[in-house]
N, C-alpha and C positions, 0 to 999 in steps of 0.2 A: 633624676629631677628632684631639688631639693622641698622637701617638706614646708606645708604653710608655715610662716612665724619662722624658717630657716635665716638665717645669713644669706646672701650673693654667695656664689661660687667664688673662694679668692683668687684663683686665676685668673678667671675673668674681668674680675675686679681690678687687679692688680694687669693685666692687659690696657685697661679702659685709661686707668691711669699713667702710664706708659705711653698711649698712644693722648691724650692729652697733653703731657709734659714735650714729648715732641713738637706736638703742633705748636706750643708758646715760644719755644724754643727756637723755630723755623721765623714767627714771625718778629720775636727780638734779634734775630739774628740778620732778618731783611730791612727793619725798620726803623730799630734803635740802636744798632752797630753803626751806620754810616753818617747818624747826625752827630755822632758822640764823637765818632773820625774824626768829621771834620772840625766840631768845634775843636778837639786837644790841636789839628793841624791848625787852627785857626789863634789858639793861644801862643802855640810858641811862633808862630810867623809875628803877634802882636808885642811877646817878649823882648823879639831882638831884631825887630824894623828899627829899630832907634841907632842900630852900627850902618843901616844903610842910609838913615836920614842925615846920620851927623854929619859925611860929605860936604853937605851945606848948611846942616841947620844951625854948626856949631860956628861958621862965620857970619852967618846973618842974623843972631843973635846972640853975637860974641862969646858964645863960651869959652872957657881954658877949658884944654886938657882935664883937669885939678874937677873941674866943677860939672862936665861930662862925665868924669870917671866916678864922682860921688853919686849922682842920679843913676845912670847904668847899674850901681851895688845897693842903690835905697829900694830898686825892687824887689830885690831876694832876699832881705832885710823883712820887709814887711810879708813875702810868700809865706817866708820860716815860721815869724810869730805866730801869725793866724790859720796854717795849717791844721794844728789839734781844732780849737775854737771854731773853724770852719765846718769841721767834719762832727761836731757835738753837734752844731746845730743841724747839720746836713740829716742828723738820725731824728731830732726834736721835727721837723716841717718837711721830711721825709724825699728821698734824694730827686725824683723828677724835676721836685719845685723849688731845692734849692741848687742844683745843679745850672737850673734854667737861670734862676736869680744871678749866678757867678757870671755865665755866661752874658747875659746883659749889663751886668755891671761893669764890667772890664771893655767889654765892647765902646760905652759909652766910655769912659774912661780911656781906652787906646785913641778911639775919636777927637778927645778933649786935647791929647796931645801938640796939634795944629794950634791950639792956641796959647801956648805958652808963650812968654817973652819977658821973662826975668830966671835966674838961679832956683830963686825959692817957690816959684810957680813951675820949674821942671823939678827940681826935687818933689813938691806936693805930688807932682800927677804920679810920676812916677813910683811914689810909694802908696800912693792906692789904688794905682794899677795893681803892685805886690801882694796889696791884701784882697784887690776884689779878687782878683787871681786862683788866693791860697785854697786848695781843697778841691781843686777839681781833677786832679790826677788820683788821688786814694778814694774821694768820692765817686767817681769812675769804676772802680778795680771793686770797690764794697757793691754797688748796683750792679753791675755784671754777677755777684756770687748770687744774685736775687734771682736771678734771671736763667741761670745756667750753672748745672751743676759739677761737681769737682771732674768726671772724665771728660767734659768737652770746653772745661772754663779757658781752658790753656790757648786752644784754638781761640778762644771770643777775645782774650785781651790780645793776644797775637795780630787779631788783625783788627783791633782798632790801635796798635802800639805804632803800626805800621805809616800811623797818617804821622808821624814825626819825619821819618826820612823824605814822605815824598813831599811835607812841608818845605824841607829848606829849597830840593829841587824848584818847587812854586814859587819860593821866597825868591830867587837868585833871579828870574825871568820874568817878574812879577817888577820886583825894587825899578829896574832899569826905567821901564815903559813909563812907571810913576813917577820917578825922579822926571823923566822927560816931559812931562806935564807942565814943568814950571812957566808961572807965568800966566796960566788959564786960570780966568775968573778972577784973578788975582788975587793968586795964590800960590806960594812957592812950589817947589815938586817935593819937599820931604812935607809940606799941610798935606799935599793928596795923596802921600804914601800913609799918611795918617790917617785921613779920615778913611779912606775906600779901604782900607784893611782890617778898620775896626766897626767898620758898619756889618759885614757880614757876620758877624757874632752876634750882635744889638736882633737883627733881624731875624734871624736863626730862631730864633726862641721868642717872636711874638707874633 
């Protein structure tokens, strides 16, 4: 028994703490793994619904080829820029709340999609789709090392990496139903591919 005015025992101590870091660990691993999933599932389904909208959207609001293929590249134009910039502020107002901010932002912004109907009003959206976008894949990977340390991080990005493949699976069986919409509410099927794929981000996070 250690003496008045002693230290804790450090095993003990170093026990207590060990069995605390576990238990954090158990519940980001229940709680903030599967929202994080889905939003990355939920951005790249929002990336590249645009090759399943073009079907129609590019005859019913004439695009060329030429002027599809620039807005499809103005988003990763703008991802690139605003990557570093994204993740400087991500550390300034600290990643829960700017994580959350991307997410709503791009949300809104995949939504806004539905309303385009000029060249330079799809090139807009789409490059700031690019930048609400930028910074939540490395902003991701930096909050995980917060959260879980270097022998189990492997597993934690592992299986939030994982909502990519089962996105496109989503994406593939998802597009069709929506494209089938056309015409309700009146509104084409690539508006409700638009809007109903980018409202579950928007919401997600408020």
């Amino acid at each position: 028994m250690p003496a008045i005015g002693c230290k804790p025992d450090e095993p003990a101590a170093s026990e207590l703490d060990a069995a605390i870091g576990a238990s954090a660990q158990r519940k980001a691993a229940f709680r903030l793994l599967p929202v994080i999933s889905i939003g990355y599932g939920l951005a790249y389904m929002d990336r590249i619904n645009i090759s399943f909208a073009a079907l129609r959207m590019n005859s019913d609001l004439h695009l060329s080829a030429t002027v599809y293929g620039i807005g499809a590249g103005l988003f990763f134009i703008g991802y690139a820029l605003c990557e570093v910039p994204s993740n400087l502020l991500l550390l300034r107002f600290g990643p829960r709340r700017w994580l959350a901010r991307i997410m709503f932002t791009w949300g809104l912004l995949a939504m806004a999609m539905m309303l385009v109907r000029t060249p330079a009003e799809f090139y807009a959206v789409r490059l700031l789709l690019g930048i609400s976008e930028a910074g939540f894949f490395p902003g991701v990977i930096y909050y995980l090392t917060l959260w879980f340390p270097a022998r189990t991080r492997a597993c934690a990005v592992s299986r939030f990496y994982i909502a990519l493949p089962l996105s496109t699976v989503v994406m593939g069986a998802v597009a069709g139903w929506l494209m089938g919409l056309d015409g309700r509410l009146d509104l084409a099927g690539w508006q409700w591919l638009f809007l109903l794929e980018g409202l579950p981000a928007a919401l997600l996070v408020s």
